[in-house]
C-alpha positions as CSV (number, residue, x, y, z in Angstrom):
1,X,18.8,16.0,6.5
2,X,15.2,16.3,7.2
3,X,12.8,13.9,4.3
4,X,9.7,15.8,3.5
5,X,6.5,13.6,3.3
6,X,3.9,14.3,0.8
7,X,1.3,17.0,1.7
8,X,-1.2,16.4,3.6
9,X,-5.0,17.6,2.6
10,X,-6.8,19.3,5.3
11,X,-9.0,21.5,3.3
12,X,-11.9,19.1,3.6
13,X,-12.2,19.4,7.4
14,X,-14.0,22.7,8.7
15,X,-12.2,25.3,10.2
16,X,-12.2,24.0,14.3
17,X,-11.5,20.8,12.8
18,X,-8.2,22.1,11.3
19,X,-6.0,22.1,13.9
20,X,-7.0,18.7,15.5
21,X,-6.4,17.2,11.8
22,X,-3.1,19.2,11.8
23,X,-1.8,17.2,15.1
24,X,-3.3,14.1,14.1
25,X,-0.9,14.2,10.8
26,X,2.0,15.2,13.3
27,X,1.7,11.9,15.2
28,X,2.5,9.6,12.1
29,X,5.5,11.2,11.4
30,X,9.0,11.0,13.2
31,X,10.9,13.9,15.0
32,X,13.1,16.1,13.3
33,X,10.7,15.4,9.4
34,X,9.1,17.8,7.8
35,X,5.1,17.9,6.5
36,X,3.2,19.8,4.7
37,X,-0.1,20.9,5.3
38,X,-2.6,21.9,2.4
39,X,-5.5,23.9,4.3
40,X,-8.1,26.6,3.4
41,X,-7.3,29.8,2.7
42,X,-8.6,32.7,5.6
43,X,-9.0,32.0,9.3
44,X,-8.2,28.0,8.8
45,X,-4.2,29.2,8.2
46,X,-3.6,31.4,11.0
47,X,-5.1,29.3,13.5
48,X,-3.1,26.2,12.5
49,X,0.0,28.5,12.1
50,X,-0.6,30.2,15.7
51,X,-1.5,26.4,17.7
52,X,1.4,24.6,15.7
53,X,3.7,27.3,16.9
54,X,2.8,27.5,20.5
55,X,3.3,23.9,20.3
56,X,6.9,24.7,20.0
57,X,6.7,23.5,15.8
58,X,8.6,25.4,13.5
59,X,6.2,26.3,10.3
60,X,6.1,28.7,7.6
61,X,4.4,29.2,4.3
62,X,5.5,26.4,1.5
63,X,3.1,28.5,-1.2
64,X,0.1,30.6,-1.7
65,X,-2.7,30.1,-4.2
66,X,-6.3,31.9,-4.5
67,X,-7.8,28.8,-2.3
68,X,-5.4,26.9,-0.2
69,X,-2.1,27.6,1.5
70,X,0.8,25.1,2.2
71,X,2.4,24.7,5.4
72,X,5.7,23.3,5.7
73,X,6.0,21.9,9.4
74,X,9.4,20.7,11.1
75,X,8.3,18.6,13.6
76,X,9.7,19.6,17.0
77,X,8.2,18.1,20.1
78,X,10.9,18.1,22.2
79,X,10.7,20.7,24.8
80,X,12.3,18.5,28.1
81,X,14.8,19.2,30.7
82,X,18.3,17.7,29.9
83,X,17.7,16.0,33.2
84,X,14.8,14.5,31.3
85,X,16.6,13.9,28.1
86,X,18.9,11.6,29.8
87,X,16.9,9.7,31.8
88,X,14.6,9.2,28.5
89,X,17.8,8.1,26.7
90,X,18.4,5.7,30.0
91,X,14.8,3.9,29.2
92,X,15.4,3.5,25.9
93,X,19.1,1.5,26.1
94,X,16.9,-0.6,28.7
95,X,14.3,-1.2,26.0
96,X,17.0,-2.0,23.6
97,X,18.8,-4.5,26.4
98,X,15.1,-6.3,26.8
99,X,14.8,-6.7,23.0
100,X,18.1,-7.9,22.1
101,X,18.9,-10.5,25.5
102,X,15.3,-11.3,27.1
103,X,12.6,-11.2,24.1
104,X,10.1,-12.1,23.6
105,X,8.7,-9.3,26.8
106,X,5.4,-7.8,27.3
107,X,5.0,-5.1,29.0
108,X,2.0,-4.8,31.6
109,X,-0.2,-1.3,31.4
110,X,-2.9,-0.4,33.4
111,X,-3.0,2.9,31.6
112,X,-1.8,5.5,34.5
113,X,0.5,8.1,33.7
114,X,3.8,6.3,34.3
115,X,2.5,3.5,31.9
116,X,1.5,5.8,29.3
117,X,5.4,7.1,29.0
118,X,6.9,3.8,28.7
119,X,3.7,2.9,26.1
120,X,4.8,5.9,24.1
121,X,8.9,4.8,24.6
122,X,8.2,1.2,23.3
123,X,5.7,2.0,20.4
124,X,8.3,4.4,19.4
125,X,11.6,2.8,20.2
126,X,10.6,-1.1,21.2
127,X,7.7,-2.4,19.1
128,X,9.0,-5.6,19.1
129,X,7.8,-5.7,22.9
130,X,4.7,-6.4,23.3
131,X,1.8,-4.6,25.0
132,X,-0.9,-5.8,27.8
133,X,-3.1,-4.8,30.0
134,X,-5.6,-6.4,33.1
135,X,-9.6,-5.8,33.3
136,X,-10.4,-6.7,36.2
137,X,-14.2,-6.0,35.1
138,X,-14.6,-3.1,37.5
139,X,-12.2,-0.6,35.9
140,X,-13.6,3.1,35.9
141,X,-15.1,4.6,32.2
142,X,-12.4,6.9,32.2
143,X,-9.7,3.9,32.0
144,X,-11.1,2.4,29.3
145,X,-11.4,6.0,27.6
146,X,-8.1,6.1,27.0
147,X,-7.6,2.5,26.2
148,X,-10.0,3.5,23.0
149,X,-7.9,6.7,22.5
150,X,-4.6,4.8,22.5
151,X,-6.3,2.0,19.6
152,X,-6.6,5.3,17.6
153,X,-3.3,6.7,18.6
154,X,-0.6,4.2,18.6
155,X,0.0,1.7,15.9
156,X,0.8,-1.5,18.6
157,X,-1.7,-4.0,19.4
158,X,-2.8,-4.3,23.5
159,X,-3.6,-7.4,24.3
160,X,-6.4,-7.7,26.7
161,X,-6.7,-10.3,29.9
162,X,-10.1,-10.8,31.8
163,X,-10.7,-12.9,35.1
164,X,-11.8,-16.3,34.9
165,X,-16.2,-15.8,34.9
166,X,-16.3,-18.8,37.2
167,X,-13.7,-17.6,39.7
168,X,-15.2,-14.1,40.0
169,X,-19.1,-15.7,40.2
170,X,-17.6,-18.0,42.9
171,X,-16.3,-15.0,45.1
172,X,-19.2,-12.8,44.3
173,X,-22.0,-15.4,45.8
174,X,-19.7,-16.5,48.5
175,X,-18.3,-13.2,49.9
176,X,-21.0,-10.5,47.8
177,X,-19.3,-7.9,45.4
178,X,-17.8,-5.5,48.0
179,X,-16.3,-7.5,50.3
180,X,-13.3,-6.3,50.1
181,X,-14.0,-3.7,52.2
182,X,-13.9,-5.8,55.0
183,X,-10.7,-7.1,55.5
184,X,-7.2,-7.3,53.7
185,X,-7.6,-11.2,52.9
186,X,-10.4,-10.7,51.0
187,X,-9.3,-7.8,49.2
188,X,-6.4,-9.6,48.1
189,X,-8.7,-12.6,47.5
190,X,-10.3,-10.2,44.8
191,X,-7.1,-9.4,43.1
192,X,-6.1,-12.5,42.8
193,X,-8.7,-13.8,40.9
194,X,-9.3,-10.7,38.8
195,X,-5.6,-9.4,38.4
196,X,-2.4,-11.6,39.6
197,X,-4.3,-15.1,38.0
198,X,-4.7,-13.2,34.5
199,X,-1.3,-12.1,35.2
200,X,0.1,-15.7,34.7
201,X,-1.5,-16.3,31.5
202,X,-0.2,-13.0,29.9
203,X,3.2,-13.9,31.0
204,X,3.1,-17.2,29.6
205,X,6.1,-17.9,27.4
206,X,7.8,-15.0,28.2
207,X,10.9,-14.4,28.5
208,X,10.8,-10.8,30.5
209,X,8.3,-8.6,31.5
210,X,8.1,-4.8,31.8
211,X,6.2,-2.6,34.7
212,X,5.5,1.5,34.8
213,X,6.5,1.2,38.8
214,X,8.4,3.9,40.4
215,X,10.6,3.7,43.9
216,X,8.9,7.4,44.8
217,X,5.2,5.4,44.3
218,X,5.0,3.6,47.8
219,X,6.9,2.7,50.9
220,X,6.4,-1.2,49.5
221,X,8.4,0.5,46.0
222,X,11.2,2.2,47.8
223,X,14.3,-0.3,46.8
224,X,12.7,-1.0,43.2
225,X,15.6,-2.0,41.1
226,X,15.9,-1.6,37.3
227,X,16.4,-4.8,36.6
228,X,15.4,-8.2,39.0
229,X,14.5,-11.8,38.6
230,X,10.9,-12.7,38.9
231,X,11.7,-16.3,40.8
232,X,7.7,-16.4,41.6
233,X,7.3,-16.4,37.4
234,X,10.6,-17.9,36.1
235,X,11.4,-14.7,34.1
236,X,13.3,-11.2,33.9
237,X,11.6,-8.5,35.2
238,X,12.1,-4.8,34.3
239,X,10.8,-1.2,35.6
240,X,12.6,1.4,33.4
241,X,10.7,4.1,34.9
242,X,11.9,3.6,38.6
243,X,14.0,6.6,39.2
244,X,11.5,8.9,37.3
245,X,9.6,11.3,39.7
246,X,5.9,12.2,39.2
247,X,7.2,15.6,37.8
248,X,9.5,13.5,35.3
249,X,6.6,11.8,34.1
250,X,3.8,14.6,33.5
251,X,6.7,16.8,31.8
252,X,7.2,13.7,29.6
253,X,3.1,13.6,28.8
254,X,2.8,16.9,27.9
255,X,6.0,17.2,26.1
256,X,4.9,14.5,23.9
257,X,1.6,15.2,23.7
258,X,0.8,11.4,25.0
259,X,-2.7,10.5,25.8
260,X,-3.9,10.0,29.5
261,X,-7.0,8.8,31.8
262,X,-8.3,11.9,32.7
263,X,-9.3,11.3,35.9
264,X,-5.5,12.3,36.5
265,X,-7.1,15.6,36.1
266,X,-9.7,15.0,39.1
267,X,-7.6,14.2,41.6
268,X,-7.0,10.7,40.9
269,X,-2.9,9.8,41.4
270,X,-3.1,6.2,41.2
271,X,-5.6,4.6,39.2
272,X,-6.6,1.1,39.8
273,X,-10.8,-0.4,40.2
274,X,-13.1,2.1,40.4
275,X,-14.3,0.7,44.1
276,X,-10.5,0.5,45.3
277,X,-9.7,3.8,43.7
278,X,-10.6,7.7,44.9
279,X,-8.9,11.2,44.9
280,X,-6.0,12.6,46.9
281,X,-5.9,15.9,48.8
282,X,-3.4,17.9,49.0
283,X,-0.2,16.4,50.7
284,X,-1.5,13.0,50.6
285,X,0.8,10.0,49.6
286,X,0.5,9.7,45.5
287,X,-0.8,5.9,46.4
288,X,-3.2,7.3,49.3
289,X,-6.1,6.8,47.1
290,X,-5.7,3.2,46.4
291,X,-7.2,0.8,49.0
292,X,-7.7,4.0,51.0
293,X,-8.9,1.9,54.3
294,X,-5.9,-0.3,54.4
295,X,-2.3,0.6,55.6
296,X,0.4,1.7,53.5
297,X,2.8,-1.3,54.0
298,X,-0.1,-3.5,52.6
299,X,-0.7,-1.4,49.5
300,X,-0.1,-4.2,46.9
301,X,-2.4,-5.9,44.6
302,X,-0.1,-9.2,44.4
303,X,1.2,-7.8,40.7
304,X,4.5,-6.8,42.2
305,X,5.1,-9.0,45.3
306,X,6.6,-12.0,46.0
307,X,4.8,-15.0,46.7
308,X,6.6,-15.0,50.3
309,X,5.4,-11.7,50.7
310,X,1.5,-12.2,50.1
């Protein structure tokens, strides 16, 4: 039986604002609950009626009076494939496994689209894992647009890990801030000091940690298991996600209404630095945009290989 929460006042908000409000009030309550939704009489109610419904939210009228109308909401964001639905289901008995046999986790989120699903699984299923993320320093605005819109829209701490200053001033007057570019060895020199060093103090006194990878990502992801122990860190390592296709994940975003960078919207498929990191065309590998002037089999920042490997 579906609880109803008190109502909600959305009358003091002007009319645009209305439906914005409405959503908002929709995120703090679980599926399958009702809400209601005091707003002004006139326009106000059949625009929130009409956007709430396309939404796929079932709403009627609670009550009329001369000023305000009440709108009772049943919550339905649910609109997936059963494909989906079970492959959700999948992720969550993986989060439950992770909390109950290799806490304390944390999972690591550079806020692309596969890491914003699992965000939105463990805040709403797995809170007890926690959150973090690398900057590296050189991350686009874009990234760390929605790393303010996910402080506002989830109720889970991320922890934040920056680059030693002295190791990054070293490289920078030795090599210059670029060099990268110029071979593989000193990209990866760059990574290491701004992403896999952080790494190891995030994972400190962990138990497990959790990755948004996917096997369909990159010829170096193609064998990805579920599950696998991270000798080069002495822990449990998990990627939920790794049987998820890129069409899996964006009907998951948009199902759920979960935020996302929006440079997903420009072109951008994988999202890493903003010098290492450009659009794909059209038939291009998903990871063709990252490190765009190396070769495939060397697409790794060192996160995700093993120390034999690097």
């Amino acid at each position: 039986m579906s609880s109803v929460v008190e109502t909600i006042d959305l009358t003091l908000y002007g009319c645009p604002m209305h439906y914005i409000k409405a959503r908002e009030s929709l995120r703090q309550i679980e599926l399958d609950q009702e809400i209601l939704l005091a707003v002004n009489n006139g326009d106000a109610v059949t625009e929130v009626l009409n956007s709430l419904r396309q939404d796929g939210q079932v709403c009627e009228i609670e009550s009329e009076e001369t000023l305000t109308t009440t709108i009772k909401v049943m919550k339905k964001y649910v609109r997936i494939s059963e494909k989906l639905a079970i492959k959700v289901e999948a992720v969550k008995q993986v989060l439950a496994n992770v909390v109950a046999d290799y806490n304390p986790a944390t999972f690591a989120s550079s806020f692309g689209a596969e890491d914003m699903v699992l965000m939105d699984l463990i805040c709403k299923f797995a809170p007890e894992i926690e959150i973090f993320t690398l900057d590296t320093g050189r991350l686009p605005k874009e990234t760390y647009d929605v790393m303010q819109q996910v402080k506002a829209h989830y109720d889970q701490q991320v922890n934040v890990y920056f680059p030693d200053a002295t190791d990054v001033e070293t490289y920078i007057t030795q090599q210059g801030p670029n060099a990268f570019y110029y071979s593989v060895d000193l990209r990866k020199q760059c990574c290491g000091i701004r992403k896999v060093k952080p790494l190891k103090r995030a994972l400190t006194d962990k138990k497990s940690w959790l990755t948004g990878m996917r096997r369909s990502q990159a010829v170096t992801r193609s064998e990805l298991p579920v599950s696998e122990r991270d000798e080069d860190h002495g822990l449990q390592k998990f990627s939920p996600l790794t049987d998820w296709s890129n069409g899996d994940v964006w009907a998951y975003i948009k199902a759920f209404d979960v935020p996302y960078n929006k440079l997903h919207d420009q072109g951008f498929a994988s999202i890493g630095c903003a010098p290492c990191t450009r659009a794909i065309t059209a038939g291009e590998d998903i990871r063709a945009g990252r490190w765009w002037w190396e070769n495939p089999e060397s697409k790794e920042c060192g996160l995700h290989v093993k120390a034999t490997e690097i």
